[in-house]
N, C-alpha and C positions, 0 to 999 in steps of 0.2 A: 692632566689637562686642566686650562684654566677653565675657572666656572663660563666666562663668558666664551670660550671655546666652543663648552658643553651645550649651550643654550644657542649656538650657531648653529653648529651639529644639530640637535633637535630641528632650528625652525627651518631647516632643508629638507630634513627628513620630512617634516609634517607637510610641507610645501610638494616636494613628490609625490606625498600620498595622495595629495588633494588634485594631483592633477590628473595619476592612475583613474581614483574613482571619477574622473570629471570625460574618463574614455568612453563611459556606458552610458546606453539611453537612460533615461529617468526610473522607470519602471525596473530594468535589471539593475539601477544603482541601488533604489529601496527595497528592492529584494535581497541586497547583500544587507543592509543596514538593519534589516528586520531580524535577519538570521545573527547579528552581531547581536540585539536588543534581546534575543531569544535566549542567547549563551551567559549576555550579563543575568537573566533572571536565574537563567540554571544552574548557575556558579553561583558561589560565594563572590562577591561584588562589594565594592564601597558604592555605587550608584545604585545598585540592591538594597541594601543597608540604609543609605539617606531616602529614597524613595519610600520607602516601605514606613518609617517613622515618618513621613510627612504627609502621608496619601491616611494612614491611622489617626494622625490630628486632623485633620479635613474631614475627614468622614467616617467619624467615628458610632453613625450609626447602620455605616454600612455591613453585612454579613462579614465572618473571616473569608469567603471563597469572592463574595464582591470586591473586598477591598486585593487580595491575591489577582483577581483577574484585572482589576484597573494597573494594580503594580507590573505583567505582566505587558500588557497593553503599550502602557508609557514606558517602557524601558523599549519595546521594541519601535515605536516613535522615537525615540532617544536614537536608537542606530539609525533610524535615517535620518536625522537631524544632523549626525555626524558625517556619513557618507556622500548623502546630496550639498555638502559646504564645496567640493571639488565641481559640481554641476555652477554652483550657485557665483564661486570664485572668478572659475576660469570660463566657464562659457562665452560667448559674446551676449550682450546685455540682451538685444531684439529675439534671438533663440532663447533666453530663459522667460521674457514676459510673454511670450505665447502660450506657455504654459498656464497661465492665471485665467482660471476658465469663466472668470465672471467675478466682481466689483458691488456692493450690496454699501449702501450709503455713503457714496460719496458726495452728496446733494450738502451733505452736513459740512465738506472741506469748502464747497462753491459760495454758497449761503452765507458763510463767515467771509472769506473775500470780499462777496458782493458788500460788506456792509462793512468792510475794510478791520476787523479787528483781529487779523492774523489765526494762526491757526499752531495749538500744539496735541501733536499726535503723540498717544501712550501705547508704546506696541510690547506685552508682556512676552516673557520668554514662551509661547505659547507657538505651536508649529512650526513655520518657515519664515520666522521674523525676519531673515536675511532678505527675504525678495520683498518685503514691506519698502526698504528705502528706496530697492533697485522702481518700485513701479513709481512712488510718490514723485522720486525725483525727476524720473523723464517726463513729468505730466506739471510739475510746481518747483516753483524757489526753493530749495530746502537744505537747510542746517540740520544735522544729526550731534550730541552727543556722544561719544563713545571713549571705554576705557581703555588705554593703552595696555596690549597684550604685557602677562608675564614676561613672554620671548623675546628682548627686543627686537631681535631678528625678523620677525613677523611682520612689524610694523609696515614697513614701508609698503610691504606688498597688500598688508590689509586695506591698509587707509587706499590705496591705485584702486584696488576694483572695486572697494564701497562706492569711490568718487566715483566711477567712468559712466556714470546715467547721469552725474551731473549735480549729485551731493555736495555741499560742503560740509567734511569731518571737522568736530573744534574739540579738543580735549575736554575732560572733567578737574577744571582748575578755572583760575577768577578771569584767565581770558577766552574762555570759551563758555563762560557762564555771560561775559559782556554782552561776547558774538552773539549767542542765543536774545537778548536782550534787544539787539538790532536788527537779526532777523525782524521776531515782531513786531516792533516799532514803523519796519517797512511791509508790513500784511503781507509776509512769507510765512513758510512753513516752518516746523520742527519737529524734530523728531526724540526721542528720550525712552528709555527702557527702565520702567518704572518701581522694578520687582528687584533691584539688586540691592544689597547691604550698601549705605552709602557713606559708611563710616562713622566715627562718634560725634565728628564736627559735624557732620552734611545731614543727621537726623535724631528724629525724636523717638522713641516707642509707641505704636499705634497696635491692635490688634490686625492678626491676620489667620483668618481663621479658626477665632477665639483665642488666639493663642500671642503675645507680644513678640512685636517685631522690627527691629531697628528700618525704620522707612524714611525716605528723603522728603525733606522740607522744600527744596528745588522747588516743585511741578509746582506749590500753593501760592509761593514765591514771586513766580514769573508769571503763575497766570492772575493773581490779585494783582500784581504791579499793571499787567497791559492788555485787562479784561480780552485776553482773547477767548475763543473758544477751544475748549478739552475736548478730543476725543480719544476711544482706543479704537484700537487696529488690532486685526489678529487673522493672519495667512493660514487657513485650514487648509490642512495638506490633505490633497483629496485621494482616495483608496488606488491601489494598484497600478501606481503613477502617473493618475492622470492629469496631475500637474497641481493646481491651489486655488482657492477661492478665498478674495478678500472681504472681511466683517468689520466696517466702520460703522461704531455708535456710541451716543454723548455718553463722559464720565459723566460721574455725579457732580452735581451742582456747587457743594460744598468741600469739592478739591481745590474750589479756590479761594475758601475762608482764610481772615487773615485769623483763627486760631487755626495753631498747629496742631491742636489734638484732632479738631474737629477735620480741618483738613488733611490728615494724615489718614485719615480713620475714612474718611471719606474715598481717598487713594484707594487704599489696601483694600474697600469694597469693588468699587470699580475691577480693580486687577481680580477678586475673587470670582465675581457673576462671569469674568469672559475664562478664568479658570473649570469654573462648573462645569460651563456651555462646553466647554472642550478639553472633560478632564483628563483623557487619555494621549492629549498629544502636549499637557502642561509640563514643563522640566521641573518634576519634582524632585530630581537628582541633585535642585540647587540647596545648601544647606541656609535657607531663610532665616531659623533662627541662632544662626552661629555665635551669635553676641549677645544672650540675653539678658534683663537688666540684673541688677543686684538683687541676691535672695530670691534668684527663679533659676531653677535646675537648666542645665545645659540639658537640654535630650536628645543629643549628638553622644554623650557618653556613657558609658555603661557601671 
């Protein structure tokens, strides 16, 4: 079978599954997702494995049985992050924002309109980032970022239900870095996921969590150029499915320095304090330092 066959195959598959789980109320879907998150910790895992090496650089003055019970924790966060994407997908938009059981500064997105200098929102991989666009968008103008699935297969259907609140997706390439560029310029929103590897061109090495970390120059970029205001966002997914509560509050000040270290480094705090606040529902699964500089050990390998 040809590879693009293969990769068809898959994103039907994945597309099924997301709708299976999208049959269950919320509470019985994160119950499946929790019991998934329970099997990765009990197994031998690669999301065990990257987890565990990244929750020990973070918090490495935590006990061995502290930092076991956060690993334990965030893997089982991790299954419902996976199983509620089928809730989050395919539901109709008005039945998943009922779920957001309450909103905590968003005086800081009004504030910046009122005074016309746009607005860019930081939402780290941190709980239910997915219903982060679904609410911004029904309520603001907004432009999201986002990276073109592995699968191409995916695409189409991803980009349809991010949009259907009324987002505009623009790729991570120089025409969706413009798009972002005109958003603000028109006191609109944006949206950018601040915590991902953004390649060797797209960044610099900043610390993250004492530790270097290939971090994007974007955010310091676009918010020096069009003085808007930074904040981050982060959807805590609230206990025994009773749905999310949104945490909007200002980055650091000098993520909009025109130096890059200073503003990178200022990033990478930002995304750590709302990491803290909410270490058990953080994707430490993601391998953050997959690239690190010259003459710094990989600690991905063994």
């Amino acid at each position: 079978m040809a590879k693009s066959s293969q990769k068809a195959v898959q994103g039907k598959l994945i597309i099924g599954l997301l709708r299976f789980f999208s049959w269950w109320s919320l509470p019985v879907n994160h119950r499946f997702g929790a019991v998934m998150g329970w099997l990765l910790w009990k197994l031998p895992s690669q999301p065990k494995r990257i987890s565990k090496i990244n929750i020990e650089l973070a918090f490495p003055y935590l006990s061995e049985n502290q930092q076991q019970q956060l690993l334990k924790k965030s893997l089982m966060e991790l299954g419902k992050t996976t199983t509620e994407l089928g809730a989050l997908w395919c539901w109709p938009t008005d039945k998943i924002l009922k779920k957001i059981q309450g909103v905590s500064g968003e005086s800081y997105i009004k504030e910046a309109f009122a005074q016309g200098q746009g607005v860019m929102v930081l939402s780290p991989h941190i709980g239910c980032w997915e219903v982060v666009g679904l609410y911004l968008a029904q309520n603001y103008p907004m432009t999201i970022l986002y990276r073109p699935p592995n699968i191409p297969y995916m695409e189409s259907f991803m980009t349809k239900v991010r949009q259907r609140a009324g987002a505009t997706l623009v790729p991570t390439d120089l025409t969706g870095v413009k798009r972002l560029r005109q958003a603000l310029r028109k006191n609109e929103l944006i949206g950018i996921l601040p915590d991902q590897d953004p390649g060797a061109s797209g960044g610099v090495y900043a610390p993250f969590f004492n530790h270097p970390a290939r971090t994007m120059v974007l955010v310091s970029k676009l918010a020096a150029k069009s003085n808007c205001r930074v904040l981050t966002i982060v959807a805590e997914r609230l206990p025994d499915g009773q749905g999310y509560y949104l945490h909007i509050t200002p980055a650091e000040a000098d993520v909009a320095n025109t130096d890059e270290a200073i503003a990178t480094t200022a990033l990478n705090r930002s995304v750590e304090k709302c990491a803290k606040r909410f270490s058990t529902q953080y994707q430490w699964n993601y391998k953050r330092y997959k690239h690190p500089p010259k003459g710094t050990a990989d600690v991905y390998k063994f």
